[in-house]
N, C-alpha and C positions, 0 to 999 in steps of 0.2 A: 686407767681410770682413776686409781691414788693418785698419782701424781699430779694428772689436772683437776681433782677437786683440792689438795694442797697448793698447787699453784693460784688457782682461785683463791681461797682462803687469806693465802699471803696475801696477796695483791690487794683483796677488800680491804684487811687488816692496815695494810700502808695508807692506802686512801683517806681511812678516816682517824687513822692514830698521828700518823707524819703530816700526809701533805697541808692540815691546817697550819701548822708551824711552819712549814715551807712559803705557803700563800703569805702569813705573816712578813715574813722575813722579807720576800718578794715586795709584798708591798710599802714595808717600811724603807727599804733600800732600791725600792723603782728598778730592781734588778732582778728578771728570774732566771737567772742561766744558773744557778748553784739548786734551783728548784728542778729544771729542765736535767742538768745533770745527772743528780740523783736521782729521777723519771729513768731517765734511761742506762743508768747503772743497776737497777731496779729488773728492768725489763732482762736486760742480758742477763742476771741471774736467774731473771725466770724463765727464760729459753735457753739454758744450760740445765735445769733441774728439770727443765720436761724430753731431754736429750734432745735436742734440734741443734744439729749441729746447719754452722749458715757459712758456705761457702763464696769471699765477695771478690770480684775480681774487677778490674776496668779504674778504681779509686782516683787512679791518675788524671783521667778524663773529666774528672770535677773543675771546673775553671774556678780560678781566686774569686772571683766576683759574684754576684745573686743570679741565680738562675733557678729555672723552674724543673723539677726534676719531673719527668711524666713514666709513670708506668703502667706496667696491668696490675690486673683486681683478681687472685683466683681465690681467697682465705683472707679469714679477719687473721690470721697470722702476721698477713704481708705487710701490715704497718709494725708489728715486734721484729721481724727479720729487717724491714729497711730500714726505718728511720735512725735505730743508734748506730747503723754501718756507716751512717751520714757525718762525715769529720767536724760536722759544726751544727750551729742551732738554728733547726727548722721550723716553719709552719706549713699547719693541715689545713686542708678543708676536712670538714664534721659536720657529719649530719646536725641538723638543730635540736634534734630531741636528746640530744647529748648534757644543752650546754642548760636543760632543765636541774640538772644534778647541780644540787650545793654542794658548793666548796670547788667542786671537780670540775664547774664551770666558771668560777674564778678564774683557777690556775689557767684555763684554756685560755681567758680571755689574756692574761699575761702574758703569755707563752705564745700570742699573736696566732692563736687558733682563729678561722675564719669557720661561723657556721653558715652550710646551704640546705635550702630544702631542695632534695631529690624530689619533691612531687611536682614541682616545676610550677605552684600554684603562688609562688609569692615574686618578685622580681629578684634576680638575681644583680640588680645592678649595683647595691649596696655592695653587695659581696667580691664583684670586681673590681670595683670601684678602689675598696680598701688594700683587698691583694697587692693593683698596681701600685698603689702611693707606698706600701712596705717595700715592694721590690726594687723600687727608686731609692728609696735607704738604704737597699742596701742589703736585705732579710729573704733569704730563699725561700720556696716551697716547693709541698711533696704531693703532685695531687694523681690519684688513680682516673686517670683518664676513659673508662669505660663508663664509670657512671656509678657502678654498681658489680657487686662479684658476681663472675661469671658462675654461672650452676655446674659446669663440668673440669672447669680449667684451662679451658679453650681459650685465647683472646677471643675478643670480640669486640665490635669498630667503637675507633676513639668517640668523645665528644670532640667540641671545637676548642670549648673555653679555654682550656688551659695553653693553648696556645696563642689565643687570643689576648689573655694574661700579658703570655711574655712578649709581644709582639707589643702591646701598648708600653709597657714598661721598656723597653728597649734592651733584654735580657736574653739570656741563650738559654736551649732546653738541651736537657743531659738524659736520655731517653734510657729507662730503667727497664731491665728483664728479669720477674721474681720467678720462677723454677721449684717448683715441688712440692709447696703450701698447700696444693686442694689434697696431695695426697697425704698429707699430717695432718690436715683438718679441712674439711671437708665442709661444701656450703650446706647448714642447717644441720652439723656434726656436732657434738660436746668433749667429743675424747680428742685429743692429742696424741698421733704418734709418734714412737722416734724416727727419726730419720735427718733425712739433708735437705737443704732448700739452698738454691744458689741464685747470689743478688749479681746481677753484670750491671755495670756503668757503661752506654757505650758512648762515644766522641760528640761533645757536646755541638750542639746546631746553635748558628749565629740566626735566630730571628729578626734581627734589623735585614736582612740580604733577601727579606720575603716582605710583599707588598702582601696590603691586606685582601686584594682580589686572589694572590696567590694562598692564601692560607691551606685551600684542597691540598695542594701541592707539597706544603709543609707537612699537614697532617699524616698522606703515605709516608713520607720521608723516616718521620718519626717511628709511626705501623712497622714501617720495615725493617728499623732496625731494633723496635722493640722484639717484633716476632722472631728476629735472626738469632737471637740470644737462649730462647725459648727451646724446650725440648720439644721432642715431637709431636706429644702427645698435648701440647700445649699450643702447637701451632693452629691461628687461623685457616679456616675449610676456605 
């Protein structure tokens, strides 16, 4: 429980002591990757001081090129376990109610964060829209594919979008398996325990070789091998 009210602590402390000078800097020099950076040299110190040790294997399987990485959702963990295992600089989707916070919705908007609403009441078309035109550039993304964390750790069935992302954008998906985050942190938990959580990369899918009628077909493809990676107890029923 000390250690994740000090990791907290820390964390707010960066937010509003650092990251303004960061956003500065970013925005004076149209460049946030030293902002991004430091984000995520940040974070792995903070999942080292709460012992989570993150076991990643598959790294090789990341293609040179943009691609969409889709995984499951078991912990607000699994964006600190994935994202700095990521050899390069990514964007989320985020909820909207995030990008209310100054400053902190600055840096997101730099950092090529995309916000959506999960209550499905505004159009999402903006929000695809933008994705595609980044992936075209060239600019990966990391998006949890269920929607929403799972309540037990179970997978539980994709959306479509994100592969409908890569499929406009003419991009491959690198299908992510996060392992052992509900049981370090738990949905609707505040404590942190130690333990392990392991990221797999598995062999990234060519989404140009999929018509858009076939996208069902892409989706299990994906399911399947996200679930294959998955421990048991994390497998889909």
């Amino acid at each position: 429980m000390i250690r994740t009210f000090l990791a907290g602590v820390s964390l707010t402390l960066a937010v509003f002591l650092l990251l303004p000078w960061l956003v500065l800097w970013s925005l004076l020099t149209g460049k946030p990757d030293l902002m991004y950076g430091m984000a995520m040299h940040l974070i792995r110190l903070e999942t080292r001081f709460l012992k989570v040790q993150v076991r990643v294997e598959g790294l090789e399987h990341i293609p040179p090129r943009a691609c969409v990485f889709v995984a499951n959702h078991a912990s607000n963990l699994d964006a600190m376990v994935m994202i700095p295992a990521i050899p390069r600089r990514v964007g989320i989707l985020v909820k909207r109610e995030l990008f209310h916070i100054p400053i902190f919705s600055t840096a997101m908007w730099l950092a090529q964060f995309v916000p959506v609403d999960r209550s499905g009441r505004k159009s999402t078309g903006v929000t695809l829209s933008t994705v595609v035109e980044n992936l075209q550039k060239g600019f990966s993304y990391v998006v949890f594919s269920e929607g929403t964390r799972s309540p037990d750790g179970r997978m539980r069935p994709f959306k479509l979008g994100a592969l409908t992302m890569a499929m406009e954008a003419g991009v491959s998906i690198v299908p992510v398996s996060i392992g052992g985050t509900h049981r370090l942190l738990a949905k609707g938990g505040t404590i942190v325990r130690p333990g392990e959580a392991t990221l797999r990369f598995a062999p990234a899918i060519d989404s140009s070789a999929y018509t858009m009628e076939q996208r069902a077909k892409l989706l299990a493809r994906v399911e399947a091998l996200v679930a294959a990676g998955l421990p048991s107890d994390q497998q889909p029923l």
